[in-house]
HTML snippet that shows the backbone in 3Dmol.js (N, CA, C, O; Angstrom):
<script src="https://3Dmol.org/build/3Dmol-min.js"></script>
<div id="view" style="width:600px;height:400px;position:relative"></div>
<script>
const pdb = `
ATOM      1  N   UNK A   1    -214.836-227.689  75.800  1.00  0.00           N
ATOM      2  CA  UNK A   1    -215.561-227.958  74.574  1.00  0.00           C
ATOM      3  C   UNK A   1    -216.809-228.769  74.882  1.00  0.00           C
ATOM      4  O   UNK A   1    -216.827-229.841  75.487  1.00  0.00           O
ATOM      5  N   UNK A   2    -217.777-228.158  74.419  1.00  0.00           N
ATOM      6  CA  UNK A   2    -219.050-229.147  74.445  1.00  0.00           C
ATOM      7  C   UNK A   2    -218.578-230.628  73.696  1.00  0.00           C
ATOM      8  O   UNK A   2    -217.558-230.691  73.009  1.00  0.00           O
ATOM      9  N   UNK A   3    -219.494-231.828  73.943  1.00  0.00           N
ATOM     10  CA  UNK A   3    -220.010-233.124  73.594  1.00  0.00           C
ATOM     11  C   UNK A   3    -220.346-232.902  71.956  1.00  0.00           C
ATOM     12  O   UNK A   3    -219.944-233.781  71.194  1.00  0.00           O
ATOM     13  N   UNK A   4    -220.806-232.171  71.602  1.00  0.00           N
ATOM     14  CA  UNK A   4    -221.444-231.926  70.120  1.00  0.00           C
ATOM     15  C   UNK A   4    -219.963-231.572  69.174  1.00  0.00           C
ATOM     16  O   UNK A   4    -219.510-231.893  68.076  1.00  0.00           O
ATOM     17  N   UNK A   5    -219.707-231.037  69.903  1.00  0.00           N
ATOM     18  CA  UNK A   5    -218.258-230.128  69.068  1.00  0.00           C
ATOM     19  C   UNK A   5    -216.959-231.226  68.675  1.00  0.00           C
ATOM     20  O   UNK A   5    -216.356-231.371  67.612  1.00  0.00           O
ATOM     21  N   UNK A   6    -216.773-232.082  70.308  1.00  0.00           N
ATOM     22  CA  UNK A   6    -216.022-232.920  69.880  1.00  0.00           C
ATOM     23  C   UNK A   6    -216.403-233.944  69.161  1.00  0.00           C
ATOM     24  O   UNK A   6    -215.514-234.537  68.549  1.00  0.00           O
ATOM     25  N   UNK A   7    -217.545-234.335  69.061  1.00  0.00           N
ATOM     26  CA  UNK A   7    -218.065-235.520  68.024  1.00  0.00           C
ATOM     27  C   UNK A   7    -218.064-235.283  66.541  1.00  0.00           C
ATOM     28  O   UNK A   7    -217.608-236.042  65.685  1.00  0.00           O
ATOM     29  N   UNK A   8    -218.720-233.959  66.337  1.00  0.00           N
ATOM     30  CA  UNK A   8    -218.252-233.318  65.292  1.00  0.00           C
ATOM     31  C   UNK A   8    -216.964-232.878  64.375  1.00  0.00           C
ATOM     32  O   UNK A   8    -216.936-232.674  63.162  1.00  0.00           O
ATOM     33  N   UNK A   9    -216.154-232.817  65.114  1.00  0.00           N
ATOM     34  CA  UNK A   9    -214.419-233.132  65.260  1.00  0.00           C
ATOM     35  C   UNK A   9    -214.304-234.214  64.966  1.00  0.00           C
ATOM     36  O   UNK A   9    -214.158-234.309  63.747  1.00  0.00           O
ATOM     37  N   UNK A  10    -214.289-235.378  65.596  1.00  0.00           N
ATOM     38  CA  UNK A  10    -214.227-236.603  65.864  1.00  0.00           C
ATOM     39  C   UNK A  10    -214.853-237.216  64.035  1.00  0.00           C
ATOM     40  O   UNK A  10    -214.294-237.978  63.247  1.00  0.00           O
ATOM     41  N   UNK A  11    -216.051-236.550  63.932  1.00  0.00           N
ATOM     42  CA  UNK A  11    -216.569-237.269  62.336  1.00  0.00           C
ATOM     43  C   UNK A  11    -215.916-236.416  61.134  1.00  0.00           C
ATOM     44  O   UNK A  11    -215.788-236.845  59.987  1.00  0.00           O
ATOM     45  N   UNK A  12    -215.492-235.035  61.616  1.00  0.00           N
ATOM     46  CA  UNK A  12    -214.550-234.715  60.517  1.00  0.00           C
ATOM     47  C   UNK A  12    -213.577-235.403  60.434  1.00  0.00           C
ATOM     48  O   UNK A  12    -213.159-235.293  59.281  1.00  0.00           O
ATOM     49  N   UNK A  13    -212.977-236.049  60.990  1.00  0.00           N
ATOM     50  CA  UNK A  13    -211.745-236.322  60.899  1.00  0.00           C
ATOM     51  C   UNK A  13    -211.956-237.729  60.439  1.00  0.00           C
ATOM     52  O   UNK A  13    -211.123-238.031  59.584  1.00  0.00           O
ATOM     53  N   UNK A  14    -212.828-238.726  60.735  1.00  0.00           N
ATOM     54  CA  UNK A  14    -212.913-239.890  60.492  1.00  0.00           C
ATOM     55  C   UNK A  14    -213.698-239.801  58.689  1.00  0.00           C
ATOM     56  O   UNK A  14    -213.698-240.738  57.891  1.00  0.00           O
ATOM     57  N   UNK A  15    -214.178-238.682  58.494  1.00  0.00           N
ATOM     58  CA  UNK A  15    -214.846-238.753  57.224  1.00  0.00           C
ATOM     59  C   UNK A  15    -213.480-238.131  55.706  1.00  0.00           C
ATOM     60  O   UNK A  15    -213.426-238.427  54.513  1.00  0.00           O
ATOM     61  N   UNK A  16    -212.425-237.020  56.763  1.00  0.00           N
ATOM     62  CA  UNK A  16    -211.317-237.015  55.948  1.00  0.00           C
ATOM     63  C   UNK A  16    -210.248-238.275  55.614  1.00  0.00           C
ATOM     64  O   UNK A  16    -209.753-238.425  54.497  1.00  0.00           O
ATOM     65  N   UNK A  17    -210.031-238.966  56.515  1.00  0.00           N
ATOM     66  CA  UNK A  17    -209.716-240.409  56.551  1.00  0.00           C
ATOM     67  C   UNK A  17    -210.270-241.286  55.516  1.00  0.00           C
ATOM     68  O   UNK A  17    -209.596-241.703  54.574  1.00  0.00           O
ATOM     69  N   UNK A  18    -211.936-241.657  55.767  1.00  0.00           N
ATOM     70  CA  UNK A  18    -212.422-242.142  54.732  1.00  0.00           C
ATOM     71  C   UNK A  18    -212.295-242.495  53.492  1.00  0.00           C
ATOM     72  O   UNK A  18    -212.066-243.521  52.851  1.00  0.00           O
ATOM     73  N   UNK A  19    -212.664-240.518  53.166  1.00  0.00           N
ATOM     74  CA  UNK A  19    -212.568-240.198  51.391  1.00  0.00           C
ATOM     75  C   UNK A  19    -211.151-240.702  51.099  1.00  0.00           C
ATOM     76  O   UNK A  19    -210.948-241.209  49.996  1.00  0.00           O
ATOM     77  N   UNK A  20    -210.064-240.602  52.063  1.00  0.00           N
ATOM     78  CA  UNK A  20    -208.570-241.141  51.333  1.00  0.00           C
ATOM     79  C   UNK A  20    -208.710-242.154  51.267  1.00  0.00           C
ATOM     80  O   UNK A  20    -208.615-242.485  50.085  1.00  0.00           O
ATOM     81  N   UNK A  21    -208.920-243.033  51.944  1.00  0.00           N
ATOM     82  CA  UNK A  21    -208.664-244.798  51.788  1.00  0.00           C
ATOM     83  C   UNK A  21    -209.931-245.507  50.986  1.00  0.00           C
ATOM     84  O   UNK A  21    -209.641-246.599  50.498  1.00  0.00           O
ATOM     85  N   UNK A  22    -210.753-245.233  50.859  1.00  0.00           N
ATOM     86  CA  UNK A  22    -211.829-245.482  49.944  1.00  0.00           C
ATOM     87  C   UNK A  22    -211.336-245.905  48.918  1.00  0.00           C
ATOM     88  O   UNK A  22    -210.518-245.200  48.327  1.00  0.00           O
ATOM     89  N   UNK A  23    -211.611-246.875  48.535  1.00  0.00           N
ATOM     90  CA  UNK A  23    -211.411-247.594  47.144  1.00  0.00           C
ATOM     91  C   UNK A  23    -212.380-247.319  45.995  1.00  0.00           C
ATOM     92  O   UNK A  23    -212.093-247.387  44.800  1.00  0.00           O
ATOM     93  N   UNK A  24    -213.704-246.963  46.580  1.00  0.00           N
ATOM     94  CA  UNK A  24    -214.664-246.618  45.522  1.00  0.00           C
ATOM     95  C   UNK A  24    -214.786-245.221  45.222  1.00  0.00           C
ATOM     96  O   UNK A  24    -214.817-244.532  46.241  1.00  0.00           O
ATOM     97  N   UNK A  25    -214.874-244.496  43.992  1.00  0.00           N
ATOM     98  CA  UNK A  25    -215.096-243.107  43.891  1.00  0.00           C
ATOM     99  C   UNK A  25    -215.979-242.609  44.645  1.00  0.00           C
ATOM    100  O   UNK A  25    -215.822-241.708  45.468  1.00  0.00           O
ATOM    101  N   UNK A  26    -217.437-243.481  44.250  1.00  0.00           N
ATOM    102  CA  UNK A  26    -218.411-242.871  44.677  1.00  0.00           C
ATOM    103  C   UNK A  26    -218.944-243.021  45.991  1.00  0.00           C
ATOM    104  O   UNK A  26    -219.843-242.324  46.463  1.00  0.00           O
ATOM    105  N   UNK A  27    -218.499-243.729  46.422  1.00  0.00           N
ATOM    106  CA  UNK A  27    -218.423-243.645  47.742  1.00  0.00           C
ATOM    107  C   UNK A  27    -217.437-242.287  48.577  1.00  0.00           C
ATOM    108  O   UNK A  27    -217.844-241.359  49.275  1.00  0.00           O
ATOM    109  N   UNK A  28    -216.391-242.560  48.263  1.00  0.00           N
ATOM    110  CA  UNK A  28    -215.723-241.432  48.429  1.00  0.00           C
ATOM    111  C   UNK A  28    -216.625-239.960  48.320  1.00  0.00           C
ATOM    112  O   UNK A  28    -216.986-239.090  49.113  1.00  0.00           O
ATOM    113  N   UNK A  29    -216.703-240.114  47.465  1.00  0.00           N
ATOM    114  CA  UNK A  29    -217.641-238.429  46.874  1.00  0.00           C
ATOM    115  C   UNK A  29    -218.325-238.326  47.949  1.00  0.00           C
ATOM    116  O   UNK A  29    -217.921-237.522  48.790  1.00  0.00           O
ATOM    117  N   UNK A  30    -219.510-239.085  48.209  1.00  0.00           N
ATOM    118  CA  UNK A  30    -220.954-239.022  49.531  1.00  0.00           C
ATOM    119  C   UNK A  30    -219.808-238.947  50.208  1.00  0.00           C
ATOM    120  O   UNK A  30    -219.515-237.751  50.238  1.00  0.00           O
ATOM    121  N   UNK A  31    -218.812-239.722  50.898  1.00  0.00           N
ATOM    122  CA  UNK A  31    -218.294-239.138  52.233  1.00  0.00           C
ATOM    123  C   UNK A  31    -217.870-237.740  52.254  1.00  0.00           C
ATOM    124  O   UNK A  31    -218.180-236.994  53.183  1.00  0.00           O
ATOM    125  N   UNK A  32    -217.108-237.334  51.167  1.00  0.00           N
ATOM    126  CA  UNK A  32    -216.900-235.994  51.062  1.00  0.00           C
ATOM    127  C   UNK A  32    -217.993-235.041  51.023  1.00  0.00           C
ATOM    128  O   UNK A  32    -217.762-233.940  51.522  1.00  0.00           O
ATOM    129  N   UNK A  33    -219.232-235.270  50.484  1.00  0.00           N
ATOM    130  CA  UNK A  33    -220.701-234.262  50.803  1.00  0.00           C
ATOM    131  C   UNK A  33    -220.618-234.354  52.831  1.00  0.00           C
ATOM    132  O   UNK A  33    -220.721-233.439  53.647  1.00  0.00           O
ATOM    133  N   UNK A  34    -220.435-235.583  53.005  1.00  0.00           N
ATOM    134  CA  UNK A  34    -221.219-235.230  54.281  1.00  0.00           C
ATOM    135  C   UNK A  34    -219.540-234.513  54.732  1.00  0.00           C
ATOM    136  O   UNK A  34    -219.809-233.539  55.435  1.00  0.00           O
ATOM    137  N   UNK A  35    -218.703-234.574  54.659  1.00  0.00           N
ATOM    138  CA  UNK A  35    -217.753-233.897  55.574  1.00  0.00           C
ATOM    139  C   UNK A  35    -218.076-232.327  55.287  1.00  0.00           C
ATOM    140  O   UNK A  35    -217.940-231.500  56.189  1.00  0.00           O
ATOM    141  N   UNK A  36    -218.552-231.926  53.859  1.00  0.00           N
ATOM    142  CA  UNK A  36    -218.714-230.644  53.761  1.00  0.00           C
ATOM    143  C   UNK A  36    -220.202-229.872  54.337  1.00  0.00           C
ATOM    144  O   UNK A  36    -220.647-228.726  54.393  1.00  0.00           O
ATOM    145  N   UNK A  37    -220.584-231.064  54.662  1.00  0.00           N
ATOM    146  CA  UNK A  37    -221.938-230.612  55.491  1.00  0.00           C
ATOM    147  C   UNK A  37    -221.843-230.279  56.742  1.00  0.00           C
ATOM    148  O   UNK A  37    -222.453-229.295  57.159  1.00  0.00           O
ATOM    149  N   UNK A  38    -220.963-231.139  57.653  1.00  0.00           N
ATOM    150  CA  UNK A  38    -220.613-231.500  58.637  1.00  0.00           C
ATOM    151  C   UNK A  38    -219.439-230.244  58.910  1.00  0.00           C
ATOM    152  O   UNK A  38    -219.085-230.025  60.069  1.00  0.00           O
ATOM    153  N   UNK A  39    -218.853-229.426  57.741  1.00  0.00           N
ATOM    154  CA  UNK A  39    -218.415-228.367  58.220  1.00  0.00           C
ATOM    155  C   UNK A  39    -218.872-227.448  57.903  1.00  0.00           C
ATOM    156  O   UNK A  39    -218.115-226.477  57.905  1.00  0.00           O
ATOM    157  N   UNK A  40    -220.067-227.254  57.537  1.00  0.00           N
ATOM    158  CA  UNK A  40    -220.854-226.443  57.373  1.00  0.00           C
ATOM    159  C   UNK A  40    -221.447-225.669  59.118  1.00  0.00           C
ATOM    160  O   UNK A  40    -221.444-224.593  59.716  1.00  0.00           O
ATOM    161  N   UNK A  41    -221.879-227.069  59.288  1.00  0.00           N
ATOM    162  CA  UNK A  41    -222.376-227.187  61.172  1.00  0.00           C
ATOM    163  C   UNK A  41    -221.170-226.730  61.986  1.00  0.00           C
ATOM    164  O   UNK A  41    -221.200-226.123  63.057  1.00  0.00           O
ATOM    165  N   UNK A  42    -220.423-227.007  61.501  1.00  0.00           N
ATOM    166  CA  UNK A  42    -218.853-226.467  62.405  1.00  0.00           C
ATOM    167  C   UNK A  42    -218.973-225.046  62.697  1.00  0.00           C
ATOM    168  O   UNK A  42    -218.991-224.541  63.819  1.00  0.00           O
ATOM    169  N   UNK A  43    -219.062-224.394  61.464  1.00  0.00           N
ATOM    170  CA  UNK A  43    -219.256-222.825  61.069  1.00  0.00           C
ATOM    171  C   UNK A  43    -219.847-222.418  61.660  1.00  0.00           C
ATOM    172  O   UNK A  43    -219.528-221.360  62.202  1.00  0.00           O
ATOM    173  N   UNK A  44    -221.160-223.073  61.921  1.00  0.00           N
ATOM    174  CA  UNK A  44    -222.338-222.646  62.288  1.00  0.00           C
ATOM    175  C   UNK A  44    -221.987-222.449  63.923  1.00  0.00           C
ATOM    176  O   UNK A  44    -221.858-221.320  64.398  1.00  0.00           O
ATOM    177  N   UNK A  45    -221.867-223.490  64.612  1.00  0.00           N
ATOM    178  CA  UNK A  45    -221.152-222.817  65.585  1.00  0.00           C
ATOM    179  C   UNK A  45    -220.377-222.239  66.369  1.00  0.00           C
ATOM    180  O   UNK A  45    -220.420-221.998  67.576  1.00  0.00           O
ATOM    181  N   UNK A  46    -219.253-221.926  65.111  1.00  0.00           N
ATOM    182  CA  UNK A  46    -218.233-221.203  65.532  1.00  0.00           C
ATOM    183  C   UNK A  46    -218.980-219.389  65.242  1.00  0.00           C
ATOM    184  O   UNK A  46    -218.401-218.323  65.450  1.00  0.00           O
ATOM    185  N   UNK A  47    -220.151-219.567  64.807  1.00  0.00           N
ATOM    186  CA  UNK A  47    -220.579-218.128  64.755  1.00  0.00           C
ATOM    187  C   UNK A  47    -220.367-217.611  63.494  1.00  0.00           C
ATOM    188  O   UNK A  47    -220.539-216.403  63.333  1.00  0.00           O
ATOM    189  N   UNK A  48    -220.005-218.344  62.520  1.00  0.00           N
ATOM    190  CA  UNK A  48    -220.019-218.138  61.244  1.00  0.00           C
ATOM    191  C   UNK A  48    -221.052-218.355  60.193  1.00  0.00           C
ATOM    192  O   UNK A  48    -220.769-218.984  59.174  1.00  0.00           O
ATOM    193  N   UNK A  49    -222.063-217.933  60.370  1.00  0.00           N
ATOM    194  CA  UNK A  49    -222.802-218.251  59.304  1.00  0.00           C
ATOM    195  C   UNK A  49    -222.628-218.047  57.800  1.00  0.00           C
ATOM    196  O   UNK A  49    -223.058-218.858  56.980  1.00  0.00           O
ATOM    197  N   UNK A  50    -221.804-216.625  57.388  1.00  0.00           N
ATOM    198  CA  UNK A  50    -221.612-216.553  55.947  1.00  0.00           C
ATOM    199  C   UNK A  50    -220.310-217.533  55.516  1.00  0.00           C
ATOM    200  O   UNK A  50    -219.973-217.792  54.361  1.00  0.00           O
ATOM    201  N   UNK A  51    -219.995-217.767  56.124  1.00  0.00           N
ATOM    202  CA  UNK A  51    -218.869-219.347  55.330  1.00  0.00           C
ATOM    203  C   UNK A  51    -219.626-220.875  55.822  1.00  0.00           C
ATOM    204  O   UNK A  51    -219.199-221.994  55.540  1.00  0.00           O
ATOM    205  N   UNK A  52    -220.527-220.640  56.413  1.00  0.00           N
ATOM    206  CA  UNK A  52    -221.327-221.711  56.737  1.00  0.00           C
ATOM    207  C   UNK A  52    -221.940-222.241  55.653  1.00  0.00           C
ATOM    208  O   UNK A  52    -221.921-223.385  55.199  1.00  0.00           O
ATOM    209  N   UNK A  53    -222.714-220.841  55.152  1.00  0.00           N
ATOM    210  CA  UNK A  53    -223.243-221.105  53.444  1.00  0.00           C
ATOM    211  C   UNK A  53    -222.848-221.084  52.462  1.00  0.00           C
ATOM    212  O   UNK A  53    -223.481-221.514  51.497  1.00  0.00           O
ATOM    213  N   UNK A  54    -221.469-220.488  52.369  1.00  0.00           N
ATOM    214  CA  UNK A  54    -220.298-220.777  51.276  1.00  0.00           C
ATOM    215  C   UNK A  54    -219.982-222.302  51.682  1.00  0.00           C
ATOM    216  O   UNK A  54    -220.075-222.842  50.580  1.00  0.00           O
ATOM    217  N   UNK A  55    -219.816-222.836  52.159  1.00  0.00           N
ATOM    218  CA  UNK A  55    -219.239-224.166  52.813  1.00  0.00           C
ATOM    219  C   UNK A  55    -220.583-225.232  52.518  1.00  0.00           C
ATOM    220  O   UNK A  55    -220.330-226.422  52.331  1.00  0.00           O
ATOM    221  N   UNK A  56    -221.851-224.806  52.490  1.00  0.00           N
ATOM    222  CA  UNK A  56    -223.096-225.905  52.180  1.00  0.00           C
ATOM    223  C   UNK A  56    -223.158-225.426  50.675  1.00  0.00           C
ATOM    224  O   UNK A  56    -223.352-226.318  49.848  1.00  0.00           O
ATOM    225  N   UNK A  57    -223.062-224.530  50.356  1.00  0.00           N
ATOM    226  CA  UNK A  57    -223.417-224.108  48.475  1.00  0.00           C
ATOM    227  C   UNK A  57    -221.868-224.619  47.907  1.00  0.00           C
ATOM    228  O   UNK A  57    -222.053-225.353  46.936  1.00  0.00           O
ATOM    229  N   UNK A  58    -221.078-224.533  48.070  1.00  0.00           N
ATOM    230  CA  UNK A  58    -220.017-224.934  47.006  1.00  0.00           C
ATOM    231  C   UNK A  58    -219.793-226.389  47.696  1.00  0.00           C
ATOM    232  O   UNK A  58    -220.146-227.378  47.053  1.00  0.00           O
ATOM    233  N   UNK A  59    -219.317-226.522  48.762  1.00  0.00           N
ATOM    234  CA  UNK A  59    -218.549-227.739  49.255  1.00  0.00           C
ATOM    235  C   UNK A  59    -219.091-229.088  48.978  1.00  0.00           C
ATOM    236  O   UNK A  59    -218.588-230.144  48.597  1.00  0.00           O
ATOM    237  N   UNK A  60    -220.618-228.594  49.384  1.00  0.00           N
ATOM    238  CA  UNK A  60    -221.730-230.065  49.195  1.00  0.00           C
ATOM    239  C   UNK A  60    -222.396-230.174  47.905  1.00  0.00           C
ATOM    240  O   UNK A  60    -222.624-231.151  47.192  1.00  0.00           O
ATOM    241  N   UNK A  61    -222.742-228.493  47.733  1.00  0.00           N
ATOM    242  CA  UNK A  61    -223.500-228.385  46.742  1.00  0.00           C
ATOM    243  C   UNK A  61    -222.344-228.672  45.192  1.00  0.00           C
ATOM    244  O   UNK A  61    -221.982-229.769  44.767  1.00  0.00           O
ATOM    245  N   UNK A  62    -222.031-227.462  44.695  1.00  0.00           N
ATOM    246  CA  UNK A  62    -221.541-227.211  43.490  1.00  0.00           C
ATOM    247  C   UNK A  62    -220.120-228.298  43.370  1.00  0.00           C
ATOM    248  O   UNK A  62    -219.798-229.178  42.572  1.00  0.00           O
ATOM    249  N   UNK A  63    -219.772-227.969  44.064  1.00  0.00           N
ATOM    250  CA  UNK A  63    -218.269-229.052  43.861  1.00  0.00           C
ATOM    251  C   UNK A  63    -218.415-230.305  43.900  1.00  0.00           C
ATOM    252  O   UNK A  63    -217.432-230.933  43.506  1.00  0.00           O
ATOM    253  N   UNK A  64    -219.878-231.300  44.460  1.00  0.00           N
ATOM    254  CA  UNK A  64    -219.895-232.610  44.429  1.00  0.00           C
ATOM    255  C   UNK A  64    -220.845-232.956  43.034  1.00  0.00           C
ATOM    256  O   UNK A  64    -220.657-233.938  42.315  1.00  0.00           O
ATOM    257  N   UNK A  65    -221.938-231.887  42.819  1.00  0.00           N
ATOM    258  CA  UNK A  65    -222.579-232.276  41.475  1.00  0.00           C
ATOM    259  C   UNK A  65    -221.497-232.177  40.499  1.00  0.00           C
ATOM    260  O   UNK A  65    -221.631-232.929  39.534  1.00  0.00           O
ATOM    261  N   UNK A  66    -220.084-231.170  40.512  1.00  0.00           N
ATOM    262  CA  UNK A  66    -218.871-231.482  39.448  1.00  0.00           C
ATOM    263  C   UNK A  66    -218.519-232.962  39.366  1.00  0.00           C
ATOM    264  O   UNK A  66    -218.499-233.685  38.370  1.00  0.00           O
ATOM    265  N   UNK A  67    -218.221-233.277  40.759  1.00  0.00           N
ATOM    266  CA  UNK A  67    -217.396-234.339  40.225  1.00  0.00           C
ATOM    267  C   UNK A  67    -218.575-235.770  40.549  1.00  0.00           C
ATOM    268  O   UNK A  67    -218.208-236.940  40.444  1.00  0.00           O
ATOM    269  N   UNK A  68    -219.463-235.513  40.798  1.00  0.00           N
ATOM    270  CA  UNK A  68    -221.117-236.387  40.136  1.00  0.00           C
ATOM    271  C   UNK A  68    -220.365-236.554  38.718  1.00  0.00           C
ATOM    272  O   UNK A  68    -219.586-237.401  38.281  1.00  0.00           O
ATOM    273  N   UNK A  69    -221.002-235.243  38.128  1.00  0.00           N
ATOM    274  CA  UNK A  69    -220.523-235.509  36.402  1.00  0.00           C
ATOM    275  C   UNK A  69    -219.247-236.126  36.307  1.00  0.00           C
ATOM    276  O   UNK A  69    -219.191-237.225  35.755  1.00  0.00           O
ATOM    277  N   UNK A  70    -218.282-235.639  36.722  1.00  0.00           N
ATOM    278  CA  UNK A  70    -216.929-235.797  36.002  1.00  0.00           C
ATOM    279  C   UNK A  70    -216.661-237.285  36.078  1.00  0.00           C
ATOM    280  O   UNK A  70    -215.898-237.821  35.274  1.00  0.00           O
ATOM    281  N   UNK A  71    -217.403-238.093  37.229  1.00  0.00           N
ATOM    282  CA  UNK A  71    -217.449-240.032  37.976  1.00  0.00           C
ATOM    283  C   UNK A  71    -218.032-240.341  36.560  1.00  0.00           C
ATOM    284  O   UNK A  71    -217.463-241.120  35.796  1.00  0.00           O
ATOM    285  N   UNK A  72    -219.048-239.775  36.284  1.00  0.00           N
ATOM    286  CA  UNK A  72    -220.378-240.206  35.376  1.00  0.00           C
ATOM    287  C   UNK A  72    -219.081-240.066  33.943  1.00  0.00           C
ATOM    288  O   UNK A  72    -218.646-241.188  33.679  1.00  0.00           O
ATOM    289  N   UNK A  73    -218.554-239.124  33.196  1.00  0.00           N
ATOM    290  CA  UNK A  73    -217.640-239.181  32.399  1.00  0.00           C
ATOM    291  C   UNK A  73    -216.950-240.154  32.016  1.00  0.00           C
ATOM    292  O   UNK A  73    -216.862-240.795  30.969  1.00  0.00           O
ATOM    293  N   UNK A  74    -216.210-240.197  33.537  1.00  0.00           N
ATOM    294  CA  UNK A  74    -214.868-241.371  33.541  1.00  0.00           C
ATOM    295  C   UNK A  74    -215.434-242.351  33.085  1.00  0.00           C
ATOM    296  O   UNK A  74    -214.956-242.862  32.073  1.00  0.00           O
ATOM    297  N   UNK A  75    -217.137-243.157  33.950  1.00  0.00           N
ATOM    298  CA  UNK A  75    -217.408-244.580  33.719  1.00  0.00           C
ATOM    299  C   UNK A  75    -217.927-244.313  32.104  1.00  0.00           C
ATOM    300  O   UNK A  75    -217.593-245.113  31.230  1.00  0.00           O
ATOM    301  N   UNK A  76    -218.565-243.411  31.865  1.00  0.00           N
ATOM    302  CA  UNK A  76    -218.717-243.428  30.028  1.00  0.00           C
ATOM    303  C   UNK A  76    -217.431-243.719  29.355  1.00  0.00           C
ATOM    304  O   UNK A  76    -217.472-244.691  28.600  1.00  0.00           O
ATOM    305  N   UNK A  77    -216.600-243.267  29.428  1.00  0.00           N
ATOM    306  CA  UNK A  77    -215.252-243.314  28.608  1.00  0.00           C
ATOM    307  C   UNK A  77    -214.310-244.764  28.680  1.00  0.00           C
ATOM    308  O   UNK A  77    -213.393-245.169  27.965  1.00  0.00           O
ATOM    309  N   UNK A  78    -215.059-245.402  30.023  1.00  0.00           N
ATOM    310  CA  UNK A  78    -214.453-246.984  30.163  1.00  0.00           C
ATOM    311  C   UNK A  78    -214.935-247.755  30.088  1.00  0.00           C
ATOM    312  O   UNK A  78    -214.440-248.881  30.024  1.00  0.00           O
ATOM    313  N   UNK A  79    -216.528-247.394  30.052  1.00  0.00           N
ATOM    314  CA  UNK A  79    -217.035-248.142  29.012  1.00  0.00           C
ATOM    315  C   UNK A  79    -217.157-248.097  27.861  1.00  0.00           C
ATOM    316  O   UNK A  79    -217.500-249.150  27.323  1.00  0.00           O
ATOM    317  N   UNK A  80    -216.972-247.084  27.131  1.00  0.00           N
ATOM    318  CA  UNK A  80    -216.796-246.754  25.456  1.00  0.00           C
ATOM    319  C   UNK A  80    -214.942-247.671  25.162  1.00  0.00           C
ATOM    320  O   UNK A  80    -214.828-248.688  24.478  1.00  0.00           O
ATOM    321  N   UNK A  81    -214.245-247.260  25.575  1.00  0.00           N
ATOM    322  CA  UNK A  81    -212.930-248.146  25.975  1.00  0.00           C
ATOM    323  C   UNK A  81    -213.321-249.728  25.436  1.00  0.00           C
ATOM    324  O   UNK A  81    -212.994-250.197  24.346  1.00  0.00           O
ATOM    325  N   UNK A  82    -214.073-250.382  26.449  1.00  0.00           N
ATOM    326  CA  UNK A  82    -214.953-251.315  27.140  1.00  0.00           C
ATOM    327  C   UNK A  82    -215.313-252.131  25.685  1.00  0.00           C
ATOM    328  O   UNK A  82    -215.216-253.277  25.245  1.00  0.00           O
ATOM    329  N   UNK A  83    -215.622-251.265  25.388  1.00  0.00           N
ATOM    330  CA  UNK A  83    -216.937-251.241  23.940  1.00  0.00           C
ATOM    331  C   UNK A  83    -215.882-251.971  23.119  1.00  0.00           C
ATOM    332  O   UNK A  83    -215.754-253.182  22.941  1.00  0.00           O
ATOM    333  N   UNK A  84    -215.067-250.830  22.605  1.00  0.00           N
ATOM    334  CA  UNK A  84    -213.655-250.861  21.646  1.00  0.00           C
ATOM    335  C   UNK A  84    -213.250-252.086  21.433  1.00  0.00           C
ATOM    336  O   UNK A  84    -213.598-252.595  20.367  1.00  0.00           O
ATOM    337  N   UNK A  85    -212.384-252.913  22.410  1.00  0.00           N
ATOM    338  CA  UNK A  85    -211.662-253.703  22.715  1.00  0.00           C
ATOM    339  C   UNK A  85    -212.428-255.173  22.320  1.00  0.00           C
ATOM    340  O   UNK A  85    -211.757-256.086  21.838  1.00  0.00           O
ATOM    341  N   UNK A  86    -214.105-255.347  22.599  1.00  0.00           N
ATOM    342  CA  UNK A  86    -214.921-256.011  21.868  1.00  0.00           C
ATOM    343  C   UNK A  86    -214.647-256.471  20.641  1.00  0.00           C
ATOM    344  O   UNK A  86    -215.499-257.100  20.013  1.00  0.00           O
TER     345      UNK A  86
END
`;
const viewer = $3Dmol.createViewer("view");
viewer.addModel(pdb, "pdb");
viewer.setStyle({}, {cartoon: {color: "spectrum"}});
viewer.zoomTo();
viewer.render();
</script>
């Protein structure tokens, strides 16, 4: 195995780690963009380019602006909560 491959390995795995123990959402989330970026590059050199770009359009792209919104939701609703209890 090339130097690139195992490092790349090496940050998937430390970035799946991450997103679990993370205490902050949004933090979590960015680690999860870059792991889906980061297997995007995987793809890429495993000779895969068409799941390379399924893997940068949904993984990084579409599935993190979801749960962008859905973070953005939660903190509206706990702060409306927030509000209430006032």
């Amino acid at each position: 195995m090339d130097v690139i491959e195992l490092m790349l390995l090496l940050l998937l795995l430390v970035c799946g780690i991450a997103t679990c123990l993370s205490r902050n959402l949004l933090v979590s989330l960015v680690i999860f963009m870059a792991y889906s970026v980061m297997m995007s590059i995987v793809w890429v050199l495993l000779e895969a380019p068409d799941l390379a770009i399924t893997e940068a359009a949904v993984g990084a792209g579409v599935s993190s602006v979801l749960l962008f919104l859905t973070l953005k939701k939660i903190r509206d609703i706990r702060k409306k909560v927030q509000d209430e209890k006032k």
